[in-house]
N, C-alpha and C positions, 0 to 999 in steps of 0.2 A: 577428515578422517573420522571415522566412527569407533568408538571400543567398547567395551562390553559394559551395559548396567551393572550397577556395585550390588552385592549381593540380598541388600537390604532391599532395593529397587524390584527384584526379581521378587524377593518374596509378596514386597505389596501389590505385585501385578501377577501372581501364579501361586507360589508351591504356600504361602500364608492366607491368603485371599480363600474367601469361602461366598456361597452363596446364601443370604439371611434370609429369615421369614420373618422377622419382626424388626422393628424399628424403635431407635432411641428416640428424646423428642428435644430434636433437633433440625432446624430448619436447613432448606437448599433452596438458594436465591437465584434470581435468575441469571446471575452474572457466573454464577458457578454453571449452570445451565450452558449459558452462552461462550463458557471455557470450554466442557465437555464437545460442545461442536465442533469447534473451533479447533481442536485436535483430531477430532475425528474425520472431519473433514477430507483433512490432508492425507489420511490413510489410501494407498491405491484401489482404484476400480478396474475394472477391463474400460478402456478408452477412454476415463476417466466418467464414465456412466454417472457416478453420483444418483443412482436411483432412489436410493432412501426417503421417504418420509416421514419426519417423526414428531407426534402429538404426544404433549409435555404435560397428562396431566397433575396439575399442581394445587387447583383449589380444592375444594371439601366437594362442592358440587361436580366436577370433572371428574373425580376418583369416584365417586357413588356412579357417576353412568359407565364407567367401566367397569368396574365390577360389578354391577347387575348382570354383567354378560358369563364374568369365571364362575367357576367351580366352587362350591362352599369355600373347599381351605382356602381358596385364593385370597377368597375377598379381602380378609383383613390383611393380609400382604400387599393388597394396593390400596383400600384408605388409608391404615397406619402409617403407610410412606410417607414422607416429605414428598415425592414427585414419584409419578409411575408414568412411563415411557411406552406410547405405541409405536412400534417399530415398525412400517410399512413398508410397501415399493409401490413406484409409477411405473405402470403397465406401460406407459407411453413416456418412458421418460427419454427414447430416442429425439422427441421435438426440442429437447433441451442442449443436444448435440451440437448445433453451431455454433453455440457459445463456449458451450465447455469444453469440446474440442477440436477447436477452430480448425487445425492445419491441413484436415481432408473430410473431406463429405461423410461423415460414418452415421448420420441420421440414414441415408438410404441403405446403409447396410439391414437395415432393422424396420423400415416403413412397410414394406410390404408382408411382413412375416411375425404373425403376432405370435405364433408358438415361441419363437426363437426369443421375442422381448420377452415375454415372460420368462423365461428361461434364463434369460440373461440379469431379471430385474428382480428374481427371489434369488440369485447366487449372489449377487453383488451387493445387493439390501442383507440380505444376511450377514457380508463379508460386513459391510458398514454398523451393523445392530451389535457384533464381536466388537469391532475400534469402540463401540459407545461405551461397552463396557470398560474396557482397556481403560478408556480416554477418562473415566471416571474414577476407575480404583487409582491412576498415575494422579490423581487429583485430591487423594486422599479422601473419598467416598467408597463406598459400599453397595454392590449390584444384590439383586434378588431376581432372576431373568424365570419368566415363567411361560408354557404352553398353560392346559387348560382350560381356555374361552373358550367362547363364541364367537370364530372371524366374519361370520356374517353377518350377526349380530352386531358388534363393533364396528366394521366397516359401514354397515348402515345407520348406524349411529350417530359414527364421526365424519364420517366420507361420503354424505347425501351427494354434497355438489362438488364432490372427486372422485369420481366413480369408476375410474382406473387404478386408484391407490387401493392394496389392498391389504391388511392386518398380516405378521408373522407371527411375532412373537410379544408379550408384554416385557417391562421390566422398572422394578423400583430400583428406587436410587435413594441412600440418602447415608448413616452413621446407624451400621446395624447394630444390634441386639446380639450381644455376645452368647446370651441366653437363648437364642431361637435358631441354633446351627446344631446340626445334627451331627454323629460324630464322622468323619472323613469316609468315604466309599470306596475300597482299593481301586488301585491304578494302578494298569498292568507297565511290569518291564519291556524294555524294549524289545525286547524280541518277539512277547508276544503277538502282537500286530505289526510290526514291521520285516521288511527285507533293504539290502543296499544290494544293489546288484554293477 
């Protein structure tokens, strides 16, 4: 049986949680890295797709070739980081289907129809780039998720010889800078955008 996060829980993963632009200096190891997956992971896909892939960069040198690609403000939101995160998808991540979801042929749902994989492999890589984050503030770290770049740029940078995989979104990760959040942006009530019918 499952029952509700305690309310502390909630706040480090929603209504407390912000997104930084600057960074403490303090480091994120790879073992923190390899927990964040590790959760993320397990988050649902449609068919268990797992399309996602994602380049970790972590050195001095990784982060200067990504940001060569953003936007001024960017950049020093991904040097400054401890780790910045390219969040991709496999165009063709249907070939990976027999394995991962062994109990009917769903690779041929998707072989012959690359609109549909694509389609299917930015919804579900995005669904998975949301858990990354999740999976990082439940870890007591701090997201920075950014557009802004250059995906083609990037993608030819990182992805010469994966050349199905291709860029969404960035995002640093690490123990933000209290100092570099801007003040809160309203959020509408429920009504505004919703209906229960």
């Amino acid at each position: 049986m499952t029952s509700p996060l305690s309310a502390a829980a909630l706040d480090q993963l929603f209504r407390t949680a912000r997104s930084y632009n600057g960074w403490l200096d303090k480091d994120v190891g790879e073992d923190q890295i390899r927990a964040i997956y590790e959760l993320l992971k397990m988050a649902p896909t449609s068919a268990n797709q797992q399309p996602a892939r994602l380049v970790w960069c972590r050195s001095p040198e990784a982060k200067a070739r990504l940001a060569q690609y953003a936007m001024e403000a960017n950049r020093p939101k991904i040097t400054g980081a401890p780790v910045c995160v390219i969040v991709a998808h496999d165009l063709d991540f249907h070939e990976q289907l027999p394995w991962l979801f062994p109990h009917v042929d769903a690779r041929s749902w998707f072989a012959d129809n690359a609109d549909f994989r694509a389609q299917q492999a930015f919804r579900n890589g995005t669904l998975q780039g949301a858990y990354l984050m999740l999976a990082a503030r439940a870890l007591g770290l701090d997201c920075g998720p950014m557009s802004g770049f250059d995906n083609a740029g990037v993608d030819a940078e990182f992805f010469a010889d994966e050349p199905r995989w291709k860029s969404n979104f960035i995002c640093s990760i690490g123990h933000g800078d209290p100092a570099s959040v801007f003040d809160r942006s309203p959020r509408p009530e429920f009504d505004t955008f919703n209906k229960v019918l």
